[in-house]
PDB file of N, CA, C and O in Angstrom, chain B, residues numbered from 101:
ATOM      1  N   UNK B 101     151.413 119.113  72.335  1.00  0.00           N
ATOM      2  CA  UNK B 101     151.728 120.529  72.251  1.00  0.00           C
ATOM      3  C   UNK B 101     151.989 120.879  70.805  1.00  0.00           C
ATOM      4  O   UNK B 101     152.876 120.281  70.197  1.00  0.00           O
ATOM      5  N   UNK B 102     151.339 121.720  70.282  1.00  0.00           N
ATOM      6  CA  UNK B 102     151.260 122.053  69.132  1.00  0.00           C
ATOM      7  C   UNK B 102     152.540 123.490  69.065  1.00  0.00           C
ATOM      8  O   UNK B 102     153.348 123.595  68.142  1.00  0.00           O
ATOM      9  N   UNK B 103     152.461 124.383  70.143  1.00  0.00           N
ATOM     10  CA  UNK B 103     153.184 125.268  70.064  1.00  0.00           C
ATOM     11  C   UNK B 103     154.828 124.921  69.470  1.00  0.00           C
ATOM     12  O   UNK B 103     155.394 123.872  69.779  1.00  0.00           O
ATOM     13  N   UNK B 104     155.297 125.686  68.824  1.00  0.00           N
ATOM     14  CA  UNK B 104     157.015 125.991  69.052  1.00  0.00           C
ATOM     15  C   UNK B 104     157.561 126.356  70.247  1.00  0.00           C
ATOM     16  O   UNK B 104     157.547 127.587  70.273  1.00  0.00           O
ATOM     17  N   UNK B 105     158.100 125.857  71.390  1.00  0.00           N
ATOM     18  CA  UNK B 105     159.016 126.635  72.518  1.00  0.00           C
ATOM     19  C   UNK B 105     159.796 127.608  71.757  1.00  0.00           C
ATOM     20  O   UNK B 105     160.330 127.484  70.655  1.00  0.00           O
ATOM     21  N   UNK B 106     159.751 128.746  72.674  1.00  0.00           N
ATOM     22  CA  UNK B 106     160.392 129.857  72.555  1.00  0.00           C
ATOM     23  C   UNK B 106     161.994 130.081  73.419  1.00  0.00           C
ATOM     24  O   UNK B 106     162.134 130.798  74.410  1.00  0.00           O
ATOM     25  N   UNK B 107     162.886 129.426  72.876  1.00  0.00           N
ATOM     26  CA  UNK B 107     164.100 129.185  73.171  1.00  0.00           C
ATOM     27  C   UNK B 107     164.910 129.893  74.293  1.00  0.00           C
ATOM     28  O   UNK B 107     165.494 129.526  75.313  1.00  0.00           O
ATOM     29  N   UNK B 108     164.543 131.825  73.245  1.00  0.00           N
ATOM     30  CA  UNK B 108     165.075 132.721  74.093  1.00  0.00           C
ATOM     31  C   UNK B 108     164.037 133.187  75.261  1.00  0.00           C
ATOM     32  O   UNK B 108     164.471 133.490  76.373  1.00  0.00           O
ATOM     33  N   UNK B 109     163.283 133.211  75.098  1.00  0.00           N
ATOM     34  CA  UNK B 109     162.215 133.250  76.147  1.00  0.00           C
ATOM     35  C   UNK B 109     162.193 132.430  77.429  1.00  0.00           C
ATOM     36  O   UNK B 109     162.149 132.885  78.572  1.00  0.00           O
ATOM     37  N   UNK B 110     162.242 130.783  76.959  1.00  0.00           N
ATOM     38  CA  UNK B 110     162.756 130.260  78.259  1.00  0.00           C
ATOM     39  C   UNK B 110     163.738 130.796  79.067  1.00  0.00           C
ATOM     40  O   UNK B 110     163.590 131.312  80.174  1.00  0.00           O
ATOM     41  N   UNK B 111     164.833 130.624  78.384  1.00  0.00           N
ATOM     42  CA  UNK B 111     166.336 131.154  78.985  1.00  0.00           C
ATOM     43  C   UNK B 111     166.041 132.610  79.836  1.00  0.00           C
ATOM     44  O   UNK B 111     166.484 132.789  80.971  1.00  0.00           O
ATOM     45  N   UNK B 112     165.562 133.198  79.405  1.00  0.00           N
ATOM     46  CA  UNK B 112     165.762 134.547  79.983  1.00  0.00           C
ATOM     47  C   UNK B 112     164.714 134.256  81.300  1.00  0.00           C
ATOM     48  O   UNK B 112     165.014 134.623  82.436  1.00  0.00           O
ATOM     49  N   UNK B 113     163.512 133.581  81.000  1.00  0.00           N
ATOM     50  CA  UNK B 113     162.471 133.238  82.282  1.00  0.00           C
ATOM     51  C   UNK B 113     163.459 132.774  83.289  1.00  0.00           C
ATOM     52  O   UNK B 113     163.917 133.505  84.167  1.00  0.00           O
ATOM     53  N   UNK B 114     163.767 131.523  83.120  1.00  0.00           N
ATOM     54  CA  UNK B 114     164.690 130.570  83.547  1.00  0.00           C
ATOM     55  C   UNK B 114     165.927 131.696  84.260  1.00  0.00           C
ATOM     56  O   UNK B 114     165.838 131.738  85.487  1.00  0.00           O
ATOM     57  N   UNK B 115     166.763 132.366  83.811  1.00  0.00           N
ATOM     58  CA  UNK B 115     167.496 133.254  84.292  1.00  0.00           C
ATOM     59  C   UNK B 115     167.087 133.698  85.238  1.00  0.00           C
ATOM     60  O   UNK B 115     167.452 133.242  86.322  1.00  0.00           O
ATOM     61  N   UNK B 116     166.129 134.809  85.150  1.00  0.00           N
ATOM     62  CA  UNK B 116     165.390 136.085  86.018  1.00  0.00           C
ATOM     63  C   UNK B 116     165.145 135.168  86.989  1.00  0.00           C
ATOM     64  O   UNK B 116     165.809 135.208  88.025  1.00  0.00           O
ATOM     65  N   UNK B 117     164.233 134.280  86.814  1.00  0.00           N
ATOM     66  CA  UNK B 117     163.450 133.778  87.910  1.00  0.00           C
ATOM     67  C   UNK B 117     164.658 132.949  89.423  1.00  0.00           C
ATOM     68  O   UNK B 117     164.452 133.057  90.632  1.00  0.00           O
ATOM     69  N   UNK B 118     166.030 132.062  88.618  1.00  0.00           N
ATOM     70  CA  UNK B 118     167.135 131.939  89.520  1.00  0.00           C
ATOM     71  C   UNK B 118     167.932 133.056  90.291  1.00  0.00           C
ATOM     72  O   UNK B 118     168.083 132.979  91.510  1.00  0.00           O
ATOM     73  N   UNK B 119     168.481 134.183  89.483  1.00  0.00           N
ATOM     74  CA  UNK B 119     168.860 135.429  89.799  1.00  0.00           C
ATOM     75  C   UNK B 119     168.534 136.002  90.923  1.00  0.00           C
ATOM     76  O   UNK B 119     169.040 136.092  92.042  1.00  0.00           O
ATOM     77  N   UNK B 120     167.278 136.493  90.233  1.00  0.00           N
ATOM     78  CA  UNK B 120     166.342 138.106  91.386  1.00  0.00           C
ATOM     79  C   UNK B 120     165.237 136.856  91.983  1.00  0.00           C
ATOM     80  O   UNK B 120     165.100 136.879  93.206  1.00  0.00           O
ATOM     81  N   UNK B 121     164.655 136.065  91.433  1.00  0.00           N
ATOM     82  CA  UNK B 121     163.747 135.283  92.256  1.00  0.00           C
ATOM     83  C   UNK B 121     164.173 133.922  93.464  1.00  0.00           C
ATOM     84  O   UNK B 121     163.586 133.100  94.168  1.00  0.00           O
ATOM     85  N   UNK B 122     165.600 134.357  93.125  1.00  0.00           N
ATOM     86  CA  UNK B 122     166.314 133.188  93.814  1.00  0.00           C
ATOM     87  C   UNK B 122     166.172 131.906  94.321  1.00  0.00           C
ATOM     88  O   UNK B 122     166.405 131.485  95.454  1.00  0.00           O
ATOM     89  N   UNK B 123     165.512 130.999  92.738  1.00  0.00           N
ATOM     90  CA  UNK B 123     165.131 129.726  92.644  1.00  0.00           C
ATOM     91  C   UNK B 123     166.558 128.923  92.114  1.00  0.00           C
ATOM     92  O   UNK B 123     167.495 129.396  91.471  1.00  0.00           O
ATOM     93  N   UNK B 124     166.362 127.533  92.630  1.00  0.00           N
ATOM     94  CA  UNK B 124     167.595 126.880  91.778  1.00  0.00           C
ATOM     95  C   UNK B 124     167.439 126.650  90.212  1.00  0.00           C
ATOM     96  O   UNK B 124     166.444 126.919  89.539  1.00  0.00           O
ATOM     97  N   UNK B 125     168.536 126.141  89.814  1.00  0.00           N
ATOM     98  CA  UNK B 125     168.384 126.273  88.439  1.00  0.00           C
ATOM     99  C   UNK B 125     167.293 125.229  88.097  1.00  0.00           C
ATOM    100  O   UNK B 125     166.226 125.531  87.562  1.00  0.00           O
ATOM    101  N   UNK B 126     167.524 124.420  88.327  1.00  0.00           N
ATOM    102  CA  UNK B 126     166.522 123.392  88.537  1.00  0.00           C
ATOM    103  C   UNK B 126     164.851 124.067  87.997  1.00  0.00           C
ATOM    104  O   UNK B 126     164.199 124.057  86.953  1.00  0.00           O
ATOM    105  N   UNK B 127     164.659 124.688  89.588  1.00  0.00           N
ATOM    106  CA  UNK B 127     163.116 125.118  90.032  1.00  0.00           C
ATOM    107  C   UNK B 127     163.131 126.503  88.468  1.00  0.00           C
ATOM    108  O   UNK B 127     162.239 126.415  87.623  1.00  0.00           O
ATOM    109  N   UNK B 128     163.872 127.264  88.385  1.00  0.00           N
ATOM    110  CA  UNK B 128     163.878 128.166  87.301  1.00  0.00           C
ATOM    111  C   UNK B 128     163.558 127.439  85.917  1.00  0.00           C
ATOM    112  O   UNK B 128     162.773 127.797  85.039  1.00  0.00           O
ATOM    113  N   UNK B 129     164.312 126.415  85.964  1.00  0.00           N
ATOM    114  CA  UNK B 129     163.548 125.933  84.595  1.00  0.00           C
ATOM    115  C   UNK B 129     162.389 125.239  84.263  1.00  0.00           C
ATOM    116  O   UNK B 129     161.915 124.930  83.170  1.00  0.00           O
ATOM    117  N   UNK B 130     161.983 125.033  85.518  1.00  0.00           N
ATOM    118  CA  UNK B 130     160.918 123.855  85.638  1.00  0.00           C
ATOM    119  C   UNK B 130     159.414 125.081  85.149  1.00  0.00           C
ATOM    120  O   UNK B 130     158.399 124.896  84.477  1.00  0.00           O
ATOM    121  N   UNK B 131     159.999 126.371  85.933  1.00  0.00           N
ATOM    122  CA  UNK B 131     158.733 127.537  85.702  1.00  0.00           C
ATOM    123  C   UNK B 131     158.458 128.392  84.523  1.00  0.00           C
ATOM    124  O   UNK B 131     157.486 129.061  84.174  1.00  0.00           O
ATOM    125  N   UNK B 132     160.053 128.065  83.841  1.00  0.00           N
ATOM    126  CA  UNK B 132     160.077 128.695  83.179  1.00  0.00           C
ATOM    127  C   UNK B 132     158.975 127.827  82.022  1.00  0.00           C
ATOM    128  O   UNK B 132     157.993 128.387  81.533  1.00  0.00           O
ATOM    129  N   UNK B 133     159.435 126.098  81.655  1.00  0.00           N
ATOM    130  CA  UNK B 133     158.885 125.693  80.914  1.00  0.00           C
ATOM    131  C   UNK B 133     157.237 125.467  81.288  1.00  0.00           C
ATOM    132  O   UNK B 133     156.451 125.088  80.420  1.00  0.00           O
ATOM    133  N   UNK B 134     156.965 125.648  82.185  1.00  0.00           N
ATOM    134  CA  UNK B 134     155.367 125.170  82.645  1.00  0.00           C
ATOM    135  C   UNK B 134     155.057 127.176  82.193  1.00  0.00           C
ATOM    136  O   UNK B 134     154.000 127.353  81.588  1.00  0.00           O
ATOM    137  N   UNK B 135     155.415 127.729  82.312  1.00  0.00           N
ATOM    138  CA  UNK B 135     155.016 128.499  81.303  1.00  0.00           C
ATOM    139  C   UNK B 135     155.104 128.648  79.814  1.00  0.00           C
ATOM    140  O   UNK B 135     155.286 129.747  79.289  1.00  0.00           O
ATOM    141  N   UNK B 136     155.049 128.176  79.529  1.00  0.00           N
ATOM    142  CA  UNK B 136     155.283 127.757  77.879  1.00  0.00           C
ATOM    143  C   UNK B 136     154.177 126.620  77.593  1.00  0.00           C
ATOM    144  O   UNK B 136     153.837 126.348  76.441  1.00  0.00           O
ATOM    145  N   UNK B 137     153.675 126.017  78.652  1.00  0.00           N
ATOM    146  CA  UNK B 137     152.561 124.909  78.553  1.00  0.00           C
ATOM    147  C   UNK B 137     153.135 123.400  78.485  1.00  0.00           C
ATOM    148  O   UNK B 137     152.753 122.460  77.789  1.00  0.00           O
ATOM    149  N   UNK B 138     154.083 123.468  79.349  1.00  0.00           N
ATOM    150  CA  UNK B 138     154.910 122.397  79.215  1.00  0.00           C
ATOM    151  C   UNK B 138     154.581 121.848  80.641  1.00  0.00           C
ATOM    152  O   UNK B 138     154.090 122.563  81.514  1.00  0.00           O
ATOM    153  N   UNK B 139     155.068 119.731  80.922  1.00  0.00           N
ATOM    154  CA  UNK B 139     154.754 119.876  82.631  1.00  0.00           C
ATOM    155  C   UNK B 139     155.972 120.388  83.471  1.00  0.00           C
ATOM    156  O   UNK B 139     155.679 121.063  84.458  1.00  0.00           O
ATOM    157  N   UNK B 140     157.023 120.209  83.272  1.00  0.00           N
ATOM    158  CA  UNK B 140     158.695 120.710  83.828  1.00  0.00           C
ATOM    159  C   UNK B 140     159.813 121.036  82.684  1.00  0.00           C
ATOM    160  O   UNK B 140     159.593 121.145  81.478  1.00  0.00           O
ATOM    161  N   UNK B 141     160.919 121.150  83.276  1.00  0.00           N
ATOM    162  CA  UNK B 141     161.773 121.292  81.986  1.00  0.00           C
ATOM    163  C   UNK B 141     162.423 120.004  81.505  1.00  0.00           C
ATOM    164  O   UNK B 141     163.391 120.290  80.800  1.00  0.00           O
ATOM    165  N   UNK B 142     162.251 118.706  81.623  1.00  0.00           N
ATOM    166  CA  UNK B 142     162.097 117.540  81.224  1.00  0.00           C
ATOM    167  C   UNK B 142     161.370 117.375  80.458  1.00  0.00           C
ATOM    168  O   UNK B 142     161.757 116.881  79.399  1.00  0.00           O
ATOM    169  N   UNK B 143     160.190 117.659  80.612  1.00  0.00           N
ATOM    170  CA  UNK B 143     159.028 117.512  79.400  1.00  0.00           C
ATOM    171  C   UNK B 143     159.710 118.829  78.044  1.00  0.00           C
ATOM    172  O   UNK B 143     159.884 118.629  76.842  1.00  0.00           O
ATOM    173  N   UNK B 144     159.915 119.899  78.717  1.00  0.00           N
ATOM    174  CA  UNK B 144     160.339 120.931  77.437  1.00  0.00           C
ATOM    175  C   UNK B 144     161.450 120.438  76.532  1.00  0.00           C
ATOM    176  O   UNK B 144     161.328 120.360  75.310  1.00  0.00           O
ATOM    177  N   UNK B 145     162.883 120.008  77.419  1.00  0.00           N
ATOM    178  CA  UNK B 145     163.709 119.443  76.982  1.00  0.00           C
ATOM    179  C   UNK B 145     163.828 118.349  75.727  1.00  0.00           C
ATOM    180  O   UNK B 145     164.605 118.263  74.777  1.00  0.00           O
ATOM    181  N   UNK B 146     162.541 117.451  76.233  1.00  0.00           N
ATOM    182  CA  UNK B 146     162.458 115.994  75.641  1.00  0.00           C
ATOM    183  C   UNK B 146     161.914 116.455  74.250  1.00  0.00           C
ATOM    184  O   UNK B 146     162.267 115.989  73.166  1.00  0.00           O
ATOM    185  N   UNK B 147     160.579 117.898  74.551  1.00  0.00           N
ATOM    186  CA  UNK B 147     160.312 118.181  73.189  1.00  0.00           C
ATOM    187  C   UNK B 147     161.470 118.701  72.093  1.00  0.00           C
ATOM    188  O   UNK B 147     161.503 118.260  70.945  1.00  0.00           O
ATOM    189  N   UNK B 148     162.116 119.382  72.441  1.00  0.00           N
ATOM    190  CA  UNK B 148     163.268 120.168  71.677  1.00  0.00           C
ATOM    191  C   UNK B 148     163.920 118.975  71.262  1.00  0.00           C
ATOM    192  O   UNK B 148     164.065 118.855  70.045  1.00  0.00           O
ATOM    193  N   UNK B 149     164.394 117.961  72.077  1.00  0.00           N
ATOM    194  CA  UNK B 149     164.982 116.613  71.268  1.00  0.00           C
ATOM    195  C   UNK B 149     164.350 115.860  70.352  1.00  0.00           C
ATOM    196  O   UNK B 149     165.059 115.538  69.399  1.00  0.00           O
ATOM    197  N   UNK B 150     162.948 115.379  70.337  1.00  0.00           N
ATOM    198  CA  UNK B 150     162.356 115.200  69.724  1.00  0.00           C
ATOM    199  C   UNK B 150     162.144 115.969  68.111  1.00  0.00           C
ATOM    200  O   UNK B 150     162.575 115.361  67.131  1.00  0.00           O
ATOM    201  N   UNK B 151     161.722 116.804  68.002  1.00  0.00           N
ATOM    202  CA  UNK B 151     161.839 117.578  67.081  1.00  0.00           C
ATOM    203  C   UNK B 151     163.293 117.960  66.465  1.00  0.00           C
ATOM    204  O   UNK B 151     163.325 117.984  65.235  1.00  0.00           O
ATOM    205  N   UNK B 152     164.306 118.213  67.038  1.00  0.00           N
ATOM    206  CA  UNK B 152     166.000 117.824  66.404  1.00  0.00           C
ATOM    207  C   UNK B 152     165.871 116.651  66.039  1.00  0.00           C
ATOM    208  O   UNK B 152     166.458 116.580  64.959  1.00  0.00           O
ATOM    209  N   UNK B 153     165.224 115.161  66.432  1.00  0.00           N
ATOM    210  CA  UNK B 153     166.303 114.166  65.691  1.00  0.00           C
ATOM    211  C   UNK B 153     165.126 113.572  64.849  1.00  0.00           C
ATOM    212  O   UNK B 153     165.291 112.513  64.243  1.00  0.00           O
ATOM    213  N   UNK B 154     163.617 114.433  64.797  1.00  0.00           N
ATOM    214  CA  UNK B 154     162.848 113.800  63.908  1.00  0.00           C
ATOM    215  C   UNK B 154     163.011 114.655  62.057  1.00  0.00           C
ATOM    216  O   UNK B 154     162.960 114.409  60.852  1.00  0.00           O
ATOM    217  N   UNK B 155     163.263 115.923  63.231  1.00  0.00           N
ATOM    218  CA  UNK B 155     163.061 117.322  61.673  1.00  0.00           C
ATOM    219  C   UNK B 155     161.841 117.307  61.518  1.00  0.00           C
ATOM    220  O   UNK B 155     161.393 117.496  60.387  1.00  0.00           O
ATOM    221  N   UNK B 156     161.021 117.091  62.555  1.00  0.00           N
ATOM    222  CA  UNK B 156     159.288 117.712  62.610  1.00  0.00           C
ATOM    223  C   UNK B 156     158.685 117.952  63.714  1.00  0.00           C
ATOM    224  O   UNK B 156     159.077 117.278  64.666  1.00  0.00           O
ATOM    225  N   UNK B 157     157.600 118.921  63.967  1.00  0.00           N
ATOM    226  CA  UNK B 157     156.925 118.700  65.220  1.00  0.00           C
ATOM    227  C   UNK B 157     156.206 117.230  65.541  1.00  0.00           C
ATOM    228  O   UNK B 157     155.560 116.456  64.834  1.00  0.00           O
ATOM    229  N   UNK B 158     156.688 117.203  67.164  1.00  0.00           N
ATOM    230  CA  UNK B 158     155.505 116.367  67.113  1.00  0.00           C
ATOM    231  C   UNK B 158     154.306 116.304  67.003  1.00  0.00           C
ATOM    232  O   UNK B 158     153.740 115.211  67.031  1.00  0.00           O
TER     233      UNK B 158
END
């Protein structure tokens, strides 16, 4: 993945979609990040760590 995740963008997906779409937090983040081109929010997560403890994209 070449992209930057969009931080606030997740969050707010991730929000809406638990809220008014009444997914668990879980399932909200999982959609939120597979929109972003990610496979779940494990995979999104792992990128954001990655990139904090390298100080580069991968």
């Amino acid at each position: 993945m070449t992209q930057i995740p969009d931080i606030e963008a997740f969050e707010e997906r991730a929000a809406i979609a638990e809220y008014d779409g009444g997914l668990s937090r879980s399932e909200a983040e999982n959609l939120a990040a597979r929109g972003q081109g990610f496979a779940d929010a494990q995979a999104y997560w792992q990128w954001l760590a990655d990139y904090v403890v390298n100080r580069r994209l991968p």
